[in-house]
N, C-alpha and C positions, 0 to 999 in steps of 0.2 A: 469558734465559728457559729455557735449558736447561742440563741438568746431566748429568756423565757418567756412564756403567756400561760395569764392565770386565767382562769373560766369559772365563772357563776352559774350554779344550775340552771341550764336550758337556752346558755348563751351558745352560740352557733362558733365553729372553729373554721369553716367556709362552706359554702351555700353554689347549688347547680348553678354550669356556666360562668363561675370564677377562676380568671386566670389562674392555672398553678402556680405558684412562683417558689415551690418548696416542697421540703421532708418535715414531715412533723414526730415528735419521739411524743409518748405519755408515758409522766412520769406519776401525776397520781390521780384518780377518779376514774372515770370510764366515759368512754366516746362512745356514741350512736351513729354509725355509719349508714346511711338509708338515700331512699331515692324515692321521688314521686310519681306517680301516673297520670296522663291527663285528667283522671277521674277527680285528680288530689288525696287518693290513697296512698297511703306511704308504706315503703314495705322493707323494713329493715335486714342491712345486707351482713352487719355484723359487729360484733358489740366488741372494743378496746380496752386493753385495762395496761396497768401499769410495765412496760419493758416493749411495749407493739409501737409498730409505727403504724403514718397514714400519708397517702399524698404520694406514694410512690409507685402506683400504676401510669402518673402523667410527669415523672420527672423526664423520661425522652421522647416525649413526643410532643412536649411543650403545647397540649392541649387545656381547655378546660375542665374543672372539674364537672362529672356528671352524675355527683351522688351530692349529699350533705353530710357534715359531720357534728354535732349537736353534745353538748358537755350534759350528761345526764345525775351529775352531782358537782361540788365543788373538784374542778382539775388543774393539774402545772402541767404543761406542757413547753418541750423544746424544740424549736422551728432553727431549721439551717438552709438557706436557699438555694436552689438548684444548681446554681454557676457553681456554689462553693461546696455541694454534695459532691456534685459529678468532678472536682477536683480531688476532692479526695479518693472517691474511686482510682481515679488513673492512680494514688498513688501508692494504694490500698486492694491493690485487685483481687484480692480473694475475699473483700465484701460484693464485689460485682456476684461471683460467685455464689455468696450465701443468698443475697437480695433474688437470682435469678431463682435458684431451689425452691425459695418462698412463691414467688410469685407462679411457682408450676406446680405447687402445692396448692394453692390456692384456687387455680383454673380446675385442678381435677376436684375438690371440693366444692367448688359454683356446678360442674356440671352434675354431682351425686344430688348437690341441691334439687337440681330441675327434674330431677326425676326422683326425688324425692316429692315436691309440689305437685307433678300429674299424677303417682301411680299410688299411694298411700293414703288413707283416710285422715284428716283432723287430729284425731284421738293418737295415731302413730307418730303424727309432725309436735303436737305438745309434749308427750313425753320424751321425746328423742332431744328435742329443747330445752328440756327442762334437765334430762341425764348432763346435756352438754355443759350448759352453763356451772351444774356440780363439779361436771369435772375441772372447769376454768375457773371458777372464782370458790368452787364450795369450801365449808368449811363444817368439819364433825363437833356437834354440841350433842350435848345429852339429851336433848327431845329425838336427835338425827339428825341425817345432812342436810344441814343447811345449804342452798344455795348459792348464796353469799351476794346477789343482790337483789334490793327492793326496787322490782320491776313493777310500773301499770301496767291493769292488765292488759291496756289499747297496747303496749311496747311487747309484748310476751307475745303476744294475739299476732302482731307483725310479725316477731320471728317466727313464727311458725305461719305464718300466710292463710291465719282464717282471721274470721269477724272475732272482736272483743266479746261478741253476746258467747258464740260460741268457744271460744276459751274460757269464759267463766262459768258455762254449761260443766267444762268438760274436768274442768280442775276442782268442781263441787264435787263431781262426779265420782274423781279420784280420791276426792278426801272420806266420801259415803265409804268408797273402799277398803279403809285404810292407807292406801294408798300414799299420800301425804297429809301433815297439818298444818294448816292458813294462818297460824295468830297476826293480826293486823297484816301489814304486806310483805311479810317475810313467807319462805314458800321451804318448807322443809318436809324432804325425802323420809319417809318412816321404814318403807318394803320394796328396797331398788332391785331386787331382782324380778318383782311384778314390772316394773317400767322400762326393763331393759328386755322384758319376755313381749312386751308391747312395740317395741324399736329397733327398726331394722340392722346391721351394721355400718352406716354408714360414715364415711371420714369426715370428723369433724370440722366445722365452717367458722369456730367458734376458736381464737386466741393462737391463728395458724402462723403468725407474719413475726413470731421474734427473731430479731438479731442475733 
């Protein structure tokens, strides 16, 4: 029932106000899930990597889509369209079941978001971003944990909902620290319990929606 699409870095997987017409599965590289403001600030709502889906907050309500979805390195991805998702639900119902857990996972992690964006300073919303992304894609090297992906800093800056000046302010800041070390655009954790004594608890927004 499903068929594949390959994506070149920064080619788009669909774009605000696009019919849904489907589930999307990534299988490998990572999606940029975001939305724009009238301002034309984009503010990234959550970052995909390989076993997550997308596209299935509008598979019942047969709306359009109201975010973008953006290939942020070379990705595969498997697309199966709605007629024939929602058939298999019916015949399958205890993925109704998992898809619904996700999706109230999800709501109660946008709401920690929002109140994470008014009540926390900059310096709290990058580190707690940067903890996250560790714990979803990191990976332990001998310098420390690494990350595991090579973010701009304009894309890092969006998940955490400040200015690019002020995420590169803040992540110098941490490196004067000790904190972390920059070599080129890799971003690697030296002293995680200073950046977890900087970051509140909140449930992660980051690799919520697997199957």
């Amino acid at each position: 029932m499903m068929r594949p699409i390959a994506l070149a870095q920064g080619e788009l997987v669909f774009y605000e106000g696009l019919p849904a017409y489907g589930l999307y599965v990534v299988c490998e590289g990572k999606i940029k899930l975001a939305k724009r403001s009238k301002g034309g600030r984009s503010q990234m709502l959550k970052l995909l990597g390989p076993g997550e889906v997308l596209g299935e907050k509008t598979l019942f309500d047969q709306e359009s889509y109201t975010c973008y979805a953006k290939a942020l390195e070379p990705s595969r991805l498997m697309f199966i369209s709605r007629e024939d998702f929602l058939a298999f639900v019916r015949k399958y119902p205890d993925v109704a079941i998992r898809l619904i857990e996700k999706l109230s996972r999800e709501l109660k992690a946008f709401g920690d978001k929002l109140v994470e964006i008014t009540a926390y300073s900059a310096k709290e919303r990058l580190a707690r971003v940067l903890l996250e992304l560790a714990q979803a894609f990191g990976r332990e090297t001998p310098e420390g944990l690494d990350i595991g992906v090579e973010l701009p800093r304009a894309e890092l800056a969006e998940m955490a909902g400040v200015t690019t000046e002020t995420a590169v302010r803040i992540l110098s800041e941490f490196k004067e620290r000790g904190f972390l070390a920059l070599p080129g655009r890799r971003i690697v954790i030296l002293r995680r319990e200073e950046l977890q004594a900087l970051a509140h608890p909140f449930r992660t927004f980051l690799r919520e929606n697997l199957l």
